[in-house]
N, C-alpha and C positions, 0 to 999 in steps of 0.2 A: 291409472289415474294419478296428474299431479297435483301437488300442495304448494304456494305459494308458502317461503320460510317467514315472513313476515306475519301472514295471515295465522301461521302458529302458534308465534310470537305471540300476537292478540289473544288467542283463542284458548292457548293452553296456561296463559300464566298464572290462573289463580289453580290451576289441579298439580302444577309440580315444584318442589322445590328444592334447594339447596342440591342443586346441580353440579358437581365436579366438574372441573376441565378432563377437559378427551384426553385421552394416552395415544396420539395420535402414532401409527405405524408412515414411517417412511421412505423413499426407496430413492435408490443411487446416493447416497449422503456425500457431502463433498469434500474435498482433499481439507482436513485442519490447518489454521495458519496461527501463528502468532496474535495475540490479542490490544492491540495499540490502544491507548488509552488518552479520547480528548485529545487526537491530533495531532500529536508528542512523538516525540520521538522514542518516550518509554513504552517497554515492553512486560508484560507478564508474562515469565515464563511458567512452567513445569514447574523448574527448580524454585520457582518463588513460591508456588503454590505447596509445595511441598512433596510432591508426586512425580511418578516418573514421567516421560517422553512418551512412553508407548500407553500410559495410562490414559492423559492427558486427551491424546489424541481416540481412545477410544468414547471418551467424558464425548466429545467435539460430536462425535459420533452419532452418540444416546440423541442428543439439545438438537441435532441438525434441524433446521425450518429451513422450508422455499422461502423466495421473498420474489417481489415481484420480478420479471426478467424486463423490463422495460422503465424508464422514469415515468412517475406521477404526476401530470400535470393540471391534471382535471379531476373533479370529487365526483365525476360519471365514470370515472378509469374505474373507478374500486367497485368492490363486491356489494351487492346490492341485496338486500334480505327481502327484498318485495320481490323483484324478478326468480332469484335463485328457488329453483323446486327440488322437491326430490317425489320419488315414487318408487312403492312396492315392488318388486319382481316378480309376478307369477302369484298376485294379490288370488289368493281363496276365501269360501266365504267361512270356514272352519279349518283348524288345526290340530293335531294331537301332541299332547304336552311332552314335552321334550325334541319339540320342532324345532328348527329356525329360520325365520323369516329372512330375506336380503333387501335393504334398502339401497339405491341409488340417488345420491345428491347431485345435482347441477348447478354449478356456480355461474351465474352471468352478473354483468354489472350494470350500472342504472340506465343506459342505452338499449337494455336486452340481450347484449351481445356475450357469446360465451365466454368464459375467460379460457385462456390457453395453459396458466399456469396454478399451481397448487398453492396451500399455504393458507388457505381460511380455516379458522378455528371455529369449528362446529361441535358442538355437543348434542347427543342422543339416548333417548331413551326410552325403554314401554315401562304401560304403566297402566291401574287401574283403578282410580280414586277410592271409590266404594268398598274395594276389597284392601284399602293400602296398603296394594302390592305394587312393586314395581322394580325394574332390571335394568343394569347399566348398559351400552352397547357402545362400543369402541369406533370407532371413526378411523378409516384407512384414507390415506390421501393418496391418490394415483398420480399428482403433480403435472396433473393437465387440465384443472378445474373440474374436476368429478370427483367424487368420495364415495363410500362405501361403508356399509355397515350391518352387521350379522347380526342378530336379537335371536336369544334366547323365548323362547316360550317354555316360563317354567310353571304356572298356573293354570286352573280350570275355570273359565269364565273371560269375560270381557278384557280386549286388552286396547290399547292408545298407543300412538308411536309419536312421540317427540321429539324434534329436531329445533335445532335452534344455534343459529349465527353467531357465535361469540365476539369474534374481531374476524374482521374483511383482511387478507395477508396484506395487504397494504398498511392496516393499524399494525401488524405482528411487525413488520419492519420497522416502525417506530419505536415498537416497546424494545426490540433488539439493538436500535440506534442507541438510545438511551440508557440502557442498562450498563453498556462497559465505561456511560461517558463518567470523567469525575465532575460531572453537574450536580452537587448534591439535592435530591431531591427529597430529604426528608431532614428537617434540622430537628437539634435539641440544643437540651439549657443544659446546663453546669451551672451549681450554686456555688459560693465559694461565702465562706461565714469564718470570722478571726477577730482577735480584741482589737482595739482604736484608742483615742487617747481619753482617759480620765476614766476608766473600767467603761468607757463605752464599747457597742460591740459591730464590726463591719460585715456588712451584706451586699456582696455583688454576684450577678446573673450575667452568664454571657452565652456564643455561642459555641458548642461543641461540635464534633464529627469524627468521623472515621477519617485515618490515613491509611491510605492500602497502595505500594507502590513507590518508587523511588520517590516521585514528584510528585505521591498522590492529596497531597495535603488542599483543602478544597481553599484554603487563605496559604498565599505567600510571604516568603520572608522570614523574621522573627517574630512572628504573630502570635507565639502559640505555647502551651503548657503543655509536653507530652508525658502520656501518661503508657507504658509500655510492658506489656503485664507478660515476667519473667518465663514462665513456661511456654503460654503458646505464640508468644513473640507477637500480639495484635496492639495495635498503637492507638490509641483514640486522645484526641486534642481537643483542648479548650485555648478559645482566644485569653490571653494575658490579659486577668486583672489589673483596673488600675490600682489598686492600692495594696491589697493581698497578693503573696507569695503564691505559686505554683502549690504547694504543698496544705492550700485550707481547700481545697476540692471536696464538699461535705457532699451536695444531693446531685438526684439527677433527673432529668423529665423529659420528655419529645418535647420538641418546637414544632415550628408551621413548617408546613408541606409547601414546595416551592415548584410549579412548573415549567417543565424546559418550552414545552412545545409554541410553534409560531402560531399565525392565527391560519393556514393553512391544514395545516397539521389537526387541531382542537378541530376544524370541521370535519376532518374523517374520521375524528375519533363518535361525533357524533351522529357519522352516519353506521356508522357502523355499531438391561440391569437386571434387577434381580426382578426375576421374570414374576408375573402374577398372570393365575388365570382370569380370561374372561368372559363370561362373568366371574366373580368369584363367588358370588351369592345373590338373594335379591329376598323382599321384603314383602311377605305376606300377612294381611291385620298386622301391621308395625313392629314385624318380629322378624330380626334378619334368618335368613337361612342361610350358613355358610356352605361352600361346594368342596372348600379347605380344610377346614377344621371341623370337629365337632361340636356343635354349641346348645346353650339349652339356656331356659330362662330361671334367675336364683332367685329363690325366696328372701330377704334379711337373713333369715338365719342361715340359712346354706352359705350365704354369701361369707356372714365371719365366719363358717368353718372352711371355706376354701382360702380366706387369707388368716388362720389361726399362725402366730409366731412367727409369720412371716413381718418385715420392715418394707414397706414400700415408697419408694424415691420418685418422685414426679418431676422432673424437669421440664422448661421451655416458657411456655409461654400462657396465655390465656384460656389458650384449649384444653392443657392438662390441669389445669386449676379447675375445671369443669366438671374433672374427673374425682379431682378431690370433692370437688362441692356436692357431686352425687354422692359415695361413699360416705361423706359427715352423712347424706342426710340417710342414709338405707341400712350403715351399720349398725347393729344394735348396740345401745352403749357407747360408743364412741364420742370422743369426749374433745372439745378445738383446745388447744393448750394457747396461754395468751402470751402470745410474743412479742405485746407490744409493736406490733408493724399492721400494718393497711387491709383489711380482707383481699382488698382487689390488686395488692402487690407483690404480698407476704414478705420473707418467708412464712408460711405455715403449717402448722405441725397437731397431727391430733391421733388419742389412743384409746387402746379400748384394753383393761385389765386381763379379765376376764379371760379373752383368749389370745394374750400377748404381742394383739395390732399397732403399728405404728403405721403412721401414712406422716410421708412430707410434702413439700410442694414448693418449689422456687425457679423462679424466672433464669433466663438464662443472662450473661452478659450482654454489655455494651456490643453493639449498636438494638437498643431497643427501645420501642413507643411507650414507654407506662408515664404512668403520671409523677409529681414529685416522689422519691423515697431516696435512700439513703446507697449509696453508689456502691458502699462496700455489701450490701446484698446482693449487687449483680454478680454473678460468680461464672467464670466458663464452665460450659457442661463437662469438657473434659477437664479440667483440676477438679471435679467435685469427685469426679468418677477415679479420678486413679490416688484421692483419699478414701477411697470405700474399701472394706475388706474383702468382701461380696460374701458370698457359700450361700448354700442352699436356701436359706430364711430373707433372702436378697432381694426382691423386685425393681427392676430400673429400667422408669419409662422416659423417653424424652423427646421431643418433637422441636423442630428445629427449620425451620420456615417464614409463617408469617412476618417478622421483625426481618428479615433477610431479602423482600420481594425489594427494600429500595436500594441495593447495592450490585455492586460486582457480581456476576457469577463466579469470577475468578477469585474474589473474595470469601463465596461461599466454599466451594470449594477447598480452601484453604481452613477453613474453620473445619469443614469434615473431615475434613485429612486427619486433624489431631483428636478428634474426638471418636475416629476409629484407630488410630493407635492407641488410643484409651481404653479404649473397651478389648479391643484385643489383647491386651497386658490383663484387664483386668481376668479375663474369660481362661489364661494362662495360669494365673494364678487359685483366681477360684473358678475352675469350668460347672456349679452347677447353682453360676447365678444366673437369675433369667434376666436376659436384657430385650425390652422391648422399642420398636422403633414405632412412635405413631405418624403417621402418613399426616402431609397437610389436610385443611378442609379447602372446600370450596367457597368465596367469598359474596361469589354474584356480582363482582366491583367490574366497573370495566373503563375504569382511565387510566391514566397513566401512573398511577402511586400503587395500586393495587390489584394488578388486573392477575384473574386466574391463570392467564398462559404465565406470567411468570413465576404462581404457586405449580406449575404444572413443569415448571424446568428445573426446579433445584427437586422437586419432588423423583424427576428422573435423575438427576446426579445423587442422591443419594442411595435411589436402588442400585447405581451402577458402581457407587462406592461401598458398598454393602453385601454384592451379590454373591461374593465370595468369603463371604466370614461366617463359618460355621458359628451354630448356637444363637445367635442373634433372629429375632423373632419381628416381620418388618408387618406392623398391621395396617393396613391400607384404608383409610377411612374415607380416601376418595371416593370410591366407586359407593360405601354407604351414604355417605350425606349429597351426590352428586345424582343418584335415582331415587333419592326419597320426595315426598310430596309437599312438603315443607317448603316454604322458601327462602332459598339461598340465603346464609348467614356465616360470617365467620364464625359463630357459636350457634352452631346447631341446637334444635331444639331438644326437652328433655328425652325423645321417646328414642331419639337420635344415641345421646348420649349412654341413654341405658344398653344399648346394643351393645354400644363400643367396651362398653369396662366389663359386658355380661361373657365377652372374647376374654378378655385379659385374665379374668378371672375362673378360667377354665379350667378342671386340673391336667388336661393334655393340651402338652408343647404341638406348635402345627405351623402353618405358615400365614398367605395374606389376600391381597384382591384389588379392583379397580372398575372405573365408569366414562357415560357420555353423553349430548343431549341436543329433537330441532321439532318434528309435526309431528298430526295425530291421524290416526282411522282404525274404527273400529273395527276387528271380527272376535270370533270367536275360537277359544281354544279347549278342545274336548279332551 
């Protein structure tokens, strides 16, 4: 029996939510080239990035996407989510738990016609509202317009299969176009504040950005205040004050989001490493079950005794602030120290006496979205990391994504580079701190500022940059907030969250996991 992916689309979107992007498997990947930047004649290398040749080219490797094998000239060329079906294999009307079902997807586009080549980003998933349980299932692309996908049956009772069209490869081409260009698509302010005449005092706003690149400066010329942070050598500019000197740089904050795409382009959008098992687990009554590690659910008070004496370090971004914000509220005791800074910016810091808790929490560096605060709290994760002592009373979590979906990948790249020579230094020094890495979430977004395939590409450079560094702990929260029934949110909801820190705070080291999502049909699993 087929399903129209559109009709699932309808049908399933109020039972699942916050859906990850697919870890899509893909096959023949193509020879790596040089990465041109907007047209130029400049080059990113390896060496610029800070990594080898033969690294470099296996990064090319991981990120590989089909794109279409023909020019776009028609919005009936693309992938169409009404025509496109998929169907069961050898659909029964019952199963026994620990089966696995095979899904076949069919891509055609708005003519009906099959497509001949791969590259749509689909996401899959079962799932059973009533019992909220549900399992990620990976998406294989055969790069002929067909896909594929293995589901777990790991419960007894009723299960749902969802599928669901993320970007038609025609959109993944655009988001690929755009990502190396230096088009900035994400601006920010720079405050600059200094005295003036008569004890008055001066306030000027301008615009900032990333420079990544001999020529990558998004204004030419003498335009510009650089600001070039001595360890990991990243350069972020502000347009010259008229009146103030380079040097009164006080706050900082996102600006507007600026779109590249033409009006051809905006119509398609709107029609349309280190290894993890998969599944890695799946969520039965709202409680993950890992397949990796051993997990269990803490009371408050188990909770401070699994982090008694230990310091725990939060880095990145909004997600791990999530982490903190559960922890205040479930530790007992624990107390927010007032740092005078933003709840929703920090830094933040909070302790529990008692049984010698610390918990921190702070953003990572420039380039990121937060609202006004004060610029010397942005800190890179790696300088923070190779001022820690670490040893065994050490926790160090950081996530390192979201804030990264409007730039370079060659960019990113270059940022992980040094904050795995960080952590590698630090892990030399003291090997029995735990470092933990939290995986991106999934966003639900799907334009061009935000879309999950490109939380889904740095999400695979960093397992590929990672997969070889003993001791490092990489928790994959893709695959949880990607088959939960929730919906899609870059901040997943609470039941979401509890999962995640109920892993970290485990007292056995282990590893991680992943997910995928399109339609539904009931059977039964015995």
């Amino acid at each position: 029996m087929y399903f129209g992916v559109n009709d699932i689309l309808v049908l399933s979107q109020a039972l699942w939510a916050l859906t990850d992007g697919i870890h899509i498997k893909l096959f023949q990947p193509t020879r790596p080239k040089p990465v041109p930047r907007n047209n130029s004649s400049s080059i990113i290398t390896a060496f610029d990035m800070g990594i080898s040749d033969e690294e470099w080219e296996r990064l090319q490797k991981a990120i590989d996407w089909p794109i279409p094998d023909q020019e776009i000239t028609h919005l009936s060329q693309s992938t169409s989510p009404v025509h496109s079906t998929f169907s069961i294999v050898g659909l029964k009307e019952s199963y026994k738990v620990g089966e696995k079902i095979s899904v076949i997807i069919t891509a055609r586009d708005h003519n009906k016609n099959l497509k001949r080549y791969g590259g749509d980003f689909f996401k899959a998933k079962l799932f059973n509202a009533e019992l909220k349980a549900s399992v990620y299932g990976e998406v294989v692309d055969h790069r002929n317009g067909t896909y594929s996908v293995a589901l777990l049956l790991p419960w007894e009772g009723q299960a749902q299969v969802s599928v669901r069209l993320e970007h038609s490869s025609e959109v993944v081409q655009i988001l690929k176009k755009y990502r190396e260009s230096s088009f900035p698509r994400s601006h920010y302010n720079g405050y600059f504040e200094g005295p003036g005449l008569n004890e008055t005092k001066i306030f000027e706003v301008v615009e900032c950005n990333l420079k990544w690149g001999a020529d990558g400066s998004w204004r030419k010329g003498d335009c510009c205040c650089e600001y070039k942070d001595i360890k990991t050598g990243t350069v972020w500019q502000c347009e010259r004050p008229k009146e103030l000197s380079c040097d009164h740089l006080v706050h900082h904050s996102y600006g507007h989001l600026e779109s590249p795409l033409n009006l051809f382009e905006q119509q398609l959008f709107t029609k349309s490493g280190m290894t993890t098992p998969v599944p890695a687990g799946f969520y039965l009554n709202d409680v993950w079950k890992s397949f990796v590690c051993n997990t269990r659910q803490f009371s408050p008070a188990q909770m401070a005794n699994c982090l008694k004496n230990k310091i725990v370090y939060l880095m990145g971004d909004s997600t791990t602030r999530q982490w903190f914000e559960y922890l205040e509220r479930n530790v007992p005791g624990i107390k927010r120290m007032d740092l005078h800074t933003r709840p929703t910016n920090g830094p933040l810091m909070a302790v529990e006496l008692k049984n010698n808790i610390i918990i921190h929490w702070r953003p990572h560096g420039v380039p990121v979205r937060f609202s006004k605060m004060p610029i010397t709290d942005l800190h890179y994760i790696s300088n923070d990391i190779d001022e820690m002592a670490g040893g065994p009373h050490a926790v160090i979590v950081f996530t390192f994504f979201a804030h990264l979906v409007f730039h370079p990948i060659t960019f990113y790249v270059y940022e992980v580079a040094r904050i795995r020579q960080s952590v590698v230094a630090l892990l030399r020094r003291a090997p029995e701190t735990t470092v933990i890495i939290k995986s991106g979430n999934t966003a639900g977004l799907k334009n061009i500022f935000q879309s999950d395939w490109h939380m889904l590409q740095l999400d695979t450079v960093m397992r590929e940059m990672f997969r070889d560094i003993d001791g490092v702990i990489f928790l994959d929260v893709w695959q949880m907030t990607s088959c939960h029934y929730l919906r899609e949110h870059i901040h997943p909801g609470p039941v979401v969250i509890a999962n995640e820190v109920n892993i970290i705070i485990r007292k056995k080291k282990k590893k991680s996991f992943l997910v995928r999502n399109i339609s539904w049909k009931y059977f039964i699993i015995i």
